[in-house]
C-alpha positions in Angstrom: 83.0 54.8 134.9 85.9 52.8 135.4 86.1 49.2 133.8 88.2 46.0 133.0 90.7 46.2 130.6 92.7 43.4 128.6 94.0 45.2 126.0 97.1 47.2 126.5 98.0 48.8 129.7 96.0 50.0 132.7 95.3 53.5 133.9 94.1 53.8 137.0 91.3 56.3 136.3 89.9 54.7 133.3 90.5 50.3 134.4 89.9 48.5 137.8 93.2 47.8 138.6 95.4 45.2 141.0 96.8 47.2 144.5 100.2 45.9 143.1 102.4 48.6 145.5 103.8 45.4 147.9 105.9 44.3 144.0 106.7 48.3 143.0 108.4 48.6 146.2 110.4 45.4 145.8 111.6 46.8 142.6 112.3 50.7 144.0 114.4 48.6 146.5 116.2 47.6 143.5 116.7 50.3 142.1 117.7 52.3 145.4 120.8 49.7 145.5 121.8 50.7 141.7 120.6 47.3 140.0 120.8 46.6 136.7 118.3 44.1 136.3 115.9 42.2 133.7 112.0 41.9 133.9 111.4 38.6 132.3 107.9 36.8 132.1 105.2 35.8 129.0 103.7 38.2 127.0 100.6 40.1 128.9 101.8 39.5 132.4 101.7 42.8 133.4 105.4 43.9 132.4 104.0 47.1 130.8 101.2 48.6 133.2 103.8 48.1 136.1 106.7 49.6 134.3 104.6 52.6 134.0 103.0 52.3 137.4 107.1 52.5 138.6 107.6 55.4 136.5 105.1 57.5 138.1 105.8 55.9 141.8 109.6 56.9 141.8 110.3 59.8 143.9 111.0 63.1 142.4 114.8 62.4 143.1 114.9 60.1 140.0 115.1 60.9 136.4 112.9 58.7 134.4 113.6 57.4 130.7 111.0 54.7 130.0 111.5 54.1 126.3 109.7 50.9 123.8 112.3 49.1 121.5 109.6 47.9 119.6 108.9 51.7 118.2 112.6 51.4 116.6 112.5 49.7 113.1 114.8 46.9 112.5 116.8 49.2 110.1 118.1 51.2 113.8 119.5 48.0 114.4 121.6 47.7 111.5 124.7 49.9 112.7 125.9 52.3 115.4 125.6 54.4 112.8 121.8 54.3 112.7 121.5 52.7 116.2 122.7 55.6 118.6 121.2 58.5 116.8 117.7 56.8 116.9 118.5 56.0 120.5 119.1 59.1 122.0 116.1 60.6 119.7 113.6 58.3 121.6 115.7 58.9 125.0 114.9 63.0 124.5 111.3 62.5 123.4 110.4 60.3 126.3 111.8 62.7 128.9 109.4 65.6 127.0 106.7 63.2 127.3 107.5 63.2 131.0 107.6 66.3 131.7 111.5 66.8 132.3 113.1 70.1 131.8 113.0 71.2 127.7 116.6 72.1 128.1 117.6 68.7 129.1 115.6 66.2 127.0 116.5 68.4 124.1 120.1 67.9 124.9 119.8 64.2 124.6 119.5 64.2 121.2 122.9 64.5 118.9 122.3 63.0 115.6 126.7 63.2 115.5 126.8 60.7 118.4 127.8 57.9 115.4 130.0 55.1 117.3 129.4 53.2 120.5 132.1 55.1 122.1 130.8 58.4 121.5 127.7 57.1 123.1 129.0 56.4 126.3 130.5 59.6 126.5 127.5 61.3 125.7 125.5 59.5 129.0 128.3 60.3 131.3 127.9 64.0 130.3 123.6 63.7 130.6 124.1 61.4 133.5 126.8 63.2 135.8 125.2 64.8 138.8 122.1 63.0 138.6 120.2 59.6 139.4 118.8 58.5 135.8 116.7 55.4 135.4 116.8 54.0 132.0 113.3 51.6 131.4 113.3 49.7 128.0 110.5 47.5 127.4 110.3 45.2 124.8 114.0 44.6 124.7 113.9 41.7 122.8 112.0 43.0 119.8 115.2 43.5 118.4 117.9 42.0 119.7 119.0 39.2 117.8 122.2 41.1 116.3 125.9 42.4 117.2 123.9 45.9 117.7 121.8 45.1 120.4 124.8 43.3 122.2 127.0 46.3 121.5 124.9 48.1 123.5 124.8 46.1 126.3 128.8 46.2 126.2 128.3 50.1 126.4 125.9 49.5 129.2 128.0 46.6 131.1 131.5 49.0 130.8 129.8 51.8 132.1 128.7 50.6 135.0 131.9 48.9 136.2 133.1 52.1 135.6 131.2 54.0 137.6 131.2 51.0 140.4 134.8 52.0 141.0 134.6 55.3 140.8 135.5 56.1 137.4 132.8 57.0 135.1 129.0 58.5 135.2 126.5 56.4 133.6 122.8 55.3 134.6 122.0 54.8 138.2 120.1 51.8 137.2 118.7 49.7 134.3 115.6 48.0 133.6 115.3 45.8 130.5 111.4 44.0 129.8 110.9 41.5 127.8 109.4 37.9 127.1 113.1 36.7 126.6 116.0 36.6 128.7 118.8 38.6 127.2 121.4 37.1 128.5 121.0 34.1 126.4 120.7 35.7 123.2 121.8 33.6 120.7 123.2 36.2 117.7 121.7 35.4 114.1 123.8 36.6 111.1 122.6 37.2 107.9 123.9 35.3 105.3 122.1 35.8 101.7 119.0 37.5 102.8 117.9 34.6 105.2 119.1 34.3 109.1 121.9 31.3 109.3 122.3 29.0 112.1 122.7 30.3 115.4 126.5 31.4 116.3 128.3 32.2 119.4 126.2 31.0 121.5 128.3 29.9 124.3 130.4 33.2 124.2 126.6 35.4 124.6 125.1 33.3 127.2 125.6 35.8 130.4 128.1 38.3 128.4 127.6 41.1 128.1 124.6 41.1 131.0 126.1 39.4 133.6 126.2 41.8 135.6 122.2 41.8 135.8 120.7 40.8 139.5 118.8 38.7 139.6 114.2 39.4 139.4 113.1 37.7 142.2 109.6 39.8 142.8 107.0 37.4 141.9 105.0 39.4 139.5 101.6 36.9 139.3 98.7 38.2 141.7 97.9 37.1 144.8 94.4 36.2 146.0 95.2 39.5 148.1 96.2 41.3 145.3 93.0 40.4 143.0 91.2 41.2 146.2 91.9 44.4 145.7 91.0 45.2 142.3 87.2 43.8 143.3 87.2 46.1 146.2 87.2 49.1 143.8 84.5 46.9 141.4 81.9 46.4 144.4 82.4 50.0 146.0 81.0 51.2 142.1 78.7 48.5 141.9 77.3 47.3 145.0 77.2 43.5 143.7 77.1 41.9 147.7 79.9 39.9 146.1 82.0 37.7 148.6 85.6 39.3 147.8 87.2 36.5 149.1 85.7 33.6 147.7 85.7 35.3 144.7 89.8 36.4 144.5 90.5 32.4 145.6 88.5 31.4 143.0 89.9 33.5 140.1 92.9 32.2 141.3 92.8 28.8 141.6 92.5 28.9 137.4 94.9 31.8 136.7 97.3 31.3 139.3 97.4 35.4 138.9 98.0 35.5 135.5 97.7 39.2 134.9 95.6 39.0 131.4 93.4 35.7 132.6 92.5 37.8 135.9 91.2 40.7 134.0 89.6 38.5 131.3 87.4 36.7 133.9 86.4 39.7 135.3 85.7 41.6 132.8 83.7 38.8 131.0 81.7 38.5 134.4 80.6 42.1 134.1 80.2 42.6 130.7 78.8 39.0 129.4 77.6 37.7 132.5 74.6 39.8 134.0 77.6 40.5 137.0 77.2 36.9 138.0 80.0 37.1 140.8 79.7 33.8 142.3 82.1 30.4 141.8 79.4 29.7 139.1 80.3 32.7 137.5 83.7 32.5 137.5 83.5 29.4 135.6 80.9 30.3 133.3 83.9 32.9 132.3 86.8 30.5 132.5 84.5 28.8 129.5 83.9 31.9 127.6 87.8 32.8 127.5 88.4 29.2 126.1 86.0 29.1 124.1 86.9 32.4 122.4 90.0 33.6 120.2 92.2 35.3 122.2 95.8 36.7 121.6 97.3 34.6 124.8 95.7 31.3 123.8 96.8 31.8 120.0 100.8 32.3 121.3 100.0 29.0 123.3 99.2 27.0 120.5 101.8 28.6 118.1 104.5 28.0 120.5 103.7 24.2 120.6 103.1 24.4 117.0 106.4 25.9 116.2 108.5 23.8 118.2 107.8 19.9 118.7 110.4 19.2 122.2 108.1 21.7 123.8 104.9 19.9 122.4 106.7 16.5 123.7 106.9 17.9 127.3 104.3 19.8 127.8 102.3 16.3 126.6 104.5 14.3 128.5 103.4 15.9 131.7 99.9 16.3 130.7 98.4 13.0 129.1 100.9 10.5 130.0 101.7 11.5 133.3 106.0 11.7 133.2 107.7 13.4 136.4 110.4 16.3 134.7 112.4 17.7 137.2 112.1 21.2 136.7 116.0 22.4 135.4 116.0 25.6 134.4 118.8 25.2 132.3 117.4 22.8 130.2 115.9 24.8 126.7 112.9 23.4 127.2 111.9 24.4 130.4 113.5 27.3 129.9 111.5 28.2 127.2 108.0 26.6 128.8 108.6 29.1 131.4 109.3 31.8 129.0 105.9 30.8 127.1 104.3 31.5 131.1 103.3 27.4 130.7 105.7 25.5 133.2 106.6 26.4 137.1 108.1 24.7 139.6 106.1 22.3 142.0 108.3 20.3 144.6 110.8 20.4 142.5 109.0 19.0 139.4 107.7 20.8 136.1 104.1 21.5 136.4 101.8 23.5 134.2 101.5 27.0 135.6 97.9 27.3 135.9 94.9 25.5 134.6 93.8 27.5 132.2 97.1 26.7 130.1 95.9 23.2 131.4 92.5 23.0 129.4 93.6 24.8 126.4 96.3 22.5 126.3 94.1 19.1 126.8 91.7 20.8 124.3 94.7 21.2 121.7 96.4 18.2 122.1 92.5 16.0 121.9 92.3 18.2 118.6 95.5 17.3 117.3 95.7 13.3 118.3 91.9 12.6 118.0 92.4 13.6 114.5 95.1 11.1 113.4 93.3 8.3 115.3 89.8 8.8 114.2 89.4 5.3 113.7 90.1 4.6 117.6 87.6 6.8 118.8 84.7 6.4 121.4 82.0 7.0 119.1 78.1 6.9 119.3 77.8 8.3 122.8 75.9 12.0 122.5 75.2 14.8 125.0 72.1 14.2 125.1 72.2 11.0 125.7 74.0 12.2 129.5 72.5 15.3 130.0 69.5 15.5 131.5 67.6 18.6 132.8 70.5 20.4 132.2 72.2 18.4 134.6 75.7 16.0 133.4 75.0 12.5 134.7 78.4 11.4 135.2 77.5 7.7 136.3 75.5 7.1 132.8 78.3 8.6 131.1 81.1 6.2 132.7 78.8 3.4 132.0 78.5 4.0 128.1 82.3 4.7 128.0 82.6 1.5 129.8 80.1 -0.2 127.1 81.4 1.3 124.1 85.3 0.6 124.7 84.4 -3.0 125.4 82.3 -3.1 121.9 85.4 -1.7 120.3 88.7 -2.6 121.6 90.5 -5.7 121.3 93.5 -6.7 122.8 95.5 -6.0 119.2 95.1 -2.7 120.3 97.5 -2.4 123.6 100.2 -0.9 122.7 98.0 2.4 121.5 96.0 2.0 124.5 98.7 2.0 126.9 100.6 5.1 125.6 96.9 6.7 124.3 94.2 5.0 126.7 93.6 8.5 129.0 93.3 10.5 126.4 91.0 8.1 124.6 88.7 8.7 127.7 89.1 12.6 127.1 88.3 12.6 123.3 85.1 10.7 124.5 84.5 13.5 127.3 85.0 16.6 125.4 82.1 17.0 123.6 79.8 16.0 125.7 80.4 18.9 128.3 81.5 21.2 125.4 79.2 24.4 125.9 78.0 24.4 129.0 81.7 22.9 131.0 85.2 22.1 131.1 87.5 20.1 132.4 91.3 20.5 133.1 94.2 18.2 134.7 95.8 18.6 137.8 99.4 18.2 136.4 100.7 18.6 139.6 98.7 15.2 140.7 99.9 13.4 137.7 102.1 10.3 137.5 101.9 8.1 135.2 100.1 5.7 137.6 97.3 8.3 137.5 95.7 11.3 136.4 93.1 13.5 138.6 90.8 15.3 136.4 88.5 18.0 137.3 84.9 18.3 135.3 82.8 21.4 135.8 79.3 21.1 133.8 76.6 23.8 134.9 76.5 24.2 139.1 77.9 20.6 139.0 81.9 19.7 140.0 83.0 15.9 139.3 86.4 14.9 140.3 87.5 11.5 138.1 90.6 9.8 139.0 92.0 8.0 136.1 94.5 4.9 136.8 96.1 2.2 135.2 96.1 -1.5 137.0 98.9 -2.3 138.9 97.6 -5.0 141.3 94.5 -4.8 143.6 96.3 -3.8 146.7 97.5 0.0 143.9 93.7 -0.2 143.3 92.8 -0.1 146.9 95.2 2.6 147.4 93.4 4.9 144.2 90.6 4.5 146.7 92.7 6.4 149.8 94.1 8.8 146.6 90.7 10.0 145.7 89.5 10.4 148.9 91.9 13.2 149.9 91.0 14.9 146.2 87.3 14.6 147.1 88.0 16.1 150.3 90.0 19.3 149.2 86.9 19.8 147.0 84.5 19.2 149.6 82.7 16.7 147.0 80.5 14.0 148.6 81.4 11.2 145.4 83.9 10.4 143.5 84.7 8.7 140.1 87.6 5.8 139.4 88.6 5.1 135.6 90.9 1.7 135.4 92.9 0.4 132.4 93.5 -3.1 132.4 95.5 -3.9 130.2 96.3 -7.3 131.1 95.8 -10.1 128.5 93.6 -13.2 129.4 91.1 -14.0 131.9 92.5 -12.1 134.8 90.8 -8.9 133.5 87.7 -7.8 135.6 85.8 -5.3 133.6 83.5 -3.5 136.5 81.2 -0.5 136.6 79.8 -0.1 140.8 79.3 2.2 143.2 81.4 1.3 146.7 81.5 3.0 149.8 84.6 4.0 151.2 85.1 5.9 154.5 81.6 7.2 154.4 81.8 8.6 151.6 81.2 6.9 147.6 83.3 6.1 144.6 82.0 4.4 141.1 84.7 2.3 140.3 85.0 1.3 136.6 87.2 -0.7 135.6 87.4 -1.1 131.8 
C-alpha cells in the first residue's frame, strides 16, 4: 500500500505522489534546445524526486548521468588532481546504476585523467556521437573553492565550443542546489580557518553565465495537489471533496513540496483520515507544533544572520513595504531560504506556514527580553469555554489589562512593539487547539490582518494604529472586504492610540456595518 512520504525522495510505487508531468516537460523542452541551466529553490522543494522523475521520463535518445556532489568528500575538492578522477568514478557508476551499456560506463572512469584539460578531452571522446545529459544535484555542497569553479570553466569552454562547431561535450547540463552558483563567493583557506570572502565581483555570473534562465515554477498547484489525492481516495474511498481539499492545502503551503506531503500525511496517519478544512488545520498545527527539519533551517537561518531577521520582521510585525529586488542579498537569500516571493511587486512571505513559525519565533525571541511589558493574568480558560475561543471576552480583557498596565511613559515601545504585544497575549491562549498567522501581503504599517483558527472556529482581527477617525472609518470598509473573502459573518478591530492627553477614546463595542458586525476596540 502506497503512502505519504516526507523524507527523501518519492517513488511512485511506494508514495502518493504529485501528477507533476505539466513541469518535466517544461524542463525536457529545455533540454531539447541544449540548455545549460540551474535548478535553484530551498531545501525539500522537490529538487530531488523531480530530477529523478526527469531521468526516467527522457526518451531513450538521451544518455543520462544523474550524479550527488554531496557523495564526494571535501578532500575531491582539494585539487584536479583528486577532483577529476573521483568525478569521472561517480559519472561511470551512475551510468551502471542506470542500466547503460558496461562497456561505456566502464570507459568513463580513467583514474590518469589528472588536469582540467585532460578532462575536457576525455568528455569530447565519451560525448561525441551522442546526446549526454549531465544531472548534478546538490551542487552547492561543495562549491565554495577554485575547484568547483574550474569545473564550471571546463563546462562553460566546452560548450562554446561545441556552439560553434568545434568541440563535443554535454548536450545539456543541470546543476541543483539551494544556492545559485553563479554567485559563489570563493573562500580561501588561510591558517586552517576560511578568510573573508574574495573575488566576488569577478565570480558573480563567470564562469555560468551562460546558464538560461529556470523559469518552470516548481511549487504545486491546487491542480497539481489535486492529483496526488485522486490516487489517496481511489485506495481509500474517504468521500473526500478533492477540491476543497487541494485549495485548502494550498492556501497554507502555497505548494510547498515537503508542507503538502506533511499535511497529508499527518491527516492519514495522526488524524483518523479527517479530510475536511478542519483537518487540514488540525495538521497545519501538528507540523508546527512538531520538530521538523524545514522549520529548524527557518529558525537557523534567522538565527545565523540578523539583516535577514530584520526583514523578515520588518515585514511581519511592523508592517514596512520592501520592494522585492532580487539583487539585494537579502532578498536574495529570503528567497533562497523558500521565505520571501514577490506580491505586486513587494516582498511577501511565501506562504503562511513560514508566516506562523515565524510570528511564533519572533514572540519567543522579543517576549523574552520584554517580560516585564507583558499582558499577563489573562488564561485560556478564562476565554475558552466549551471548547469554543470566545474572541469578544478575550478582546475585552486585553483591552482591561493593557489599560491596568500601560502608561503613557511607555510609547515609544508601544509604537514600534504594540502588535506584537497583542500577539504575545494571544499565543497561549489558542496554543494547542489553534493558530494564527499574518497576511504579510495585507500588511502596512497602518495595519495588520490576522487570521485565528481555534477548533471549527475562524476569527479574522484587523489590527490598526489611529490615524484620525475618518482612517478608522475606512478600517471598517478594509475589514469588510477581509471578512468577505472568508465568508465570515463578524469581524474584530484592534486600535492603538497612542495619542497623549484627553483626546484618547478607549472603546470596546460591537457596531454594525453594511449588514454585517465588527467589535471595535480601541485601546
Amino acid at each position: 500500500m502506497r503512502r505519504f512520504n516526507t523524507t527523501g525522495p518519492c517513488v511512485a510505487d511506494k508514495h502518493y505522489m504529485v501528477d507533476i508531468s505539466g513541469k518535466l516537460e517544461k524542463i525536457m523542452e529545455m533540454i531539447d534546445d541544449e540548455c545549460y541551466f540551474t535548478i535553484t529553490f530551498a531545501r525539500q522543494y522537490g529538487k530531488t524526486t523531480t530530477l529523478n522523475l526527469l531521468g526516467k521520463t527522457l526518451p531513450s535518445e538521451y544518455t543520462v548521468i544523474s550524479i550527488n556532489f554531496a557523495d564526494l568528500d571535501a578532500g575531491c575538492f582539494a585539487s584536479s588532481k583528486t577532483f577529476c578522477p573521483a568525478f569521472l568514478r561517480q559519472v561511470s557508476n551512475a551510468l551502471e546504476s542506470a542500466g547503460a551499456m558496461p562497456s561505456y560506463a566502464a570507459e568513463w572512469a580513467n583514474d590518469d585523467v589528472t588536469s582540467f584539460m585532460d578532462l575536457g578531452r576525455h568528455v569530447t571522446e565519451m560525448c561525441k556521437g551522442r546526446k549526454v545529459v549531465l544531472i548534478v544535484d546538490d551542487v552547492d555542497s561543495n562549491c565554495n573553492n577554485q575547484v568547483f569553479l574550474n569545473f564550471l570553466g571546463i563546462l562553460r569552454a566546452k560548450f562554446l565550443e561545441q556552439k560553434d562547431g568545434m568541440d563535443y561535450t554535454f548536450h545539456s547540463v543541470i546543476l541543483s542546489g539551494v544556492h545559485d552558483v553563479k554567485n559563489i563567493k570563493l573562500k580561501t583557506e588561510n591558517g586552517g580557518s576560511p578568510s573573508a570572502p574574495v573575488m566576488e565581483n569577478t565570480i558573480r555570473n563567470a564562469p555560468w553565465n551562460i546558464a538560461t534562465n529556470f523559469n518552470v515554477d516548481m511549487l504545486f498547484s491546487t491542480t497539481e495537489i489535486a492529483t496526488m489525492l485522486s490516487q489517496y481516495e481511489a485506495d481509500h474511498n474517504t468521500g473526500m471533496d478533492i477540491s476543497a481539499i487541494s485549495n485548502e492545502i494550498h492556501d497554507y503551503t502555497g505548494g510547498y513540496s515537503y508542507m503538502v506531503s506533511n499535511i497529508c500525511q499527518c491527516i492519514d496517519e495522526e488524524l483518523g483520515q479527517d479530510w475536511t478544512p478542519g483537518g487540514v488545520r488540525d495538521a497545519v498545527a501538528a507540523m508546527l507544533a512538531e520538530k521538523n527539519v524545514l522549520l529548524d533551517d527557518m529558525v537557523e537561518n534567522l538565527e545565523n544572520n540578523r539583516e535577514l531577521y530584520e526583514y523578515m520582521y520588518s515585514i511581519l510585525i511592523i508592517g514596512n513595504y520592501h520592494s522585492f529586488e532580487y539583487y539585494l542579498p537579502v532578498v536574495e537569500i529570503g528567497t533562497s531560504c523558500g521565505f520571501l516571493k514577490r506580491v505586486g511587486g513587494k516582498s511577501a512571505v511565501s506562504n503562511k506556514i513560514f508566516e506562523i513559525g515565524m510570528v511564533n519565533y519572533f514572540i519567543s525571541k522579543e517576549s523574552g527580553s520584554n517580560a516585564d511589558k507583558q499582558v499577563k493574568g489573562v488564561k485560556q480558560h478564562d476565554v475558552v469555554k466549551g471548547g469554543r475561543f470566545d474572541m469578544e471576552l478575550c478582546l475585552r480583557k486585553f483591552a482591561e489589562r493593557y489599560a491596568e498596565l500601560f502608561n503613557e511613559r511607555d510609547c515609544e515601545f508601544l509604537e514600534n512593539h504594540g502588535r506584537l504585544l497583542f500577539l504575545s497575549y494571544l499565543k497561549p491562549l489558542i496554543n494547542g487547539q489553534g493558530f494564527y498567522h499574518i497576511e504579510s501581503q495585507f500588511t502596512d504599517l497602518r495595519r495588520m490582518d490576522v487570521v485565528v483558527d481555534f477548533g471549527r472556529d475562524q476569527f479574522i482581527i484587523e489590527i490598526k494604529l489611529w490615524h484620525g477617525k475618518s482612517k478608522h472609518e475606512e478600517a471598517y470598509e478594509q475589514l469588510l472586504g477581509y471578512m468577505g473573502s472568508k465568508n465570515a459573518s463578524a469581524g474584530y478591530l484592534l486600535t492603538f492610540d497612542f495619542r497623549k492627553g484627553e483626546n484618547k477614546s478607549p472603546r470596546a463595542e460591537w457596531v454594525d456595518f453594511d449588514g454585517r458586525r465588527i467589535f471595535d476596540v480601541v485601546v
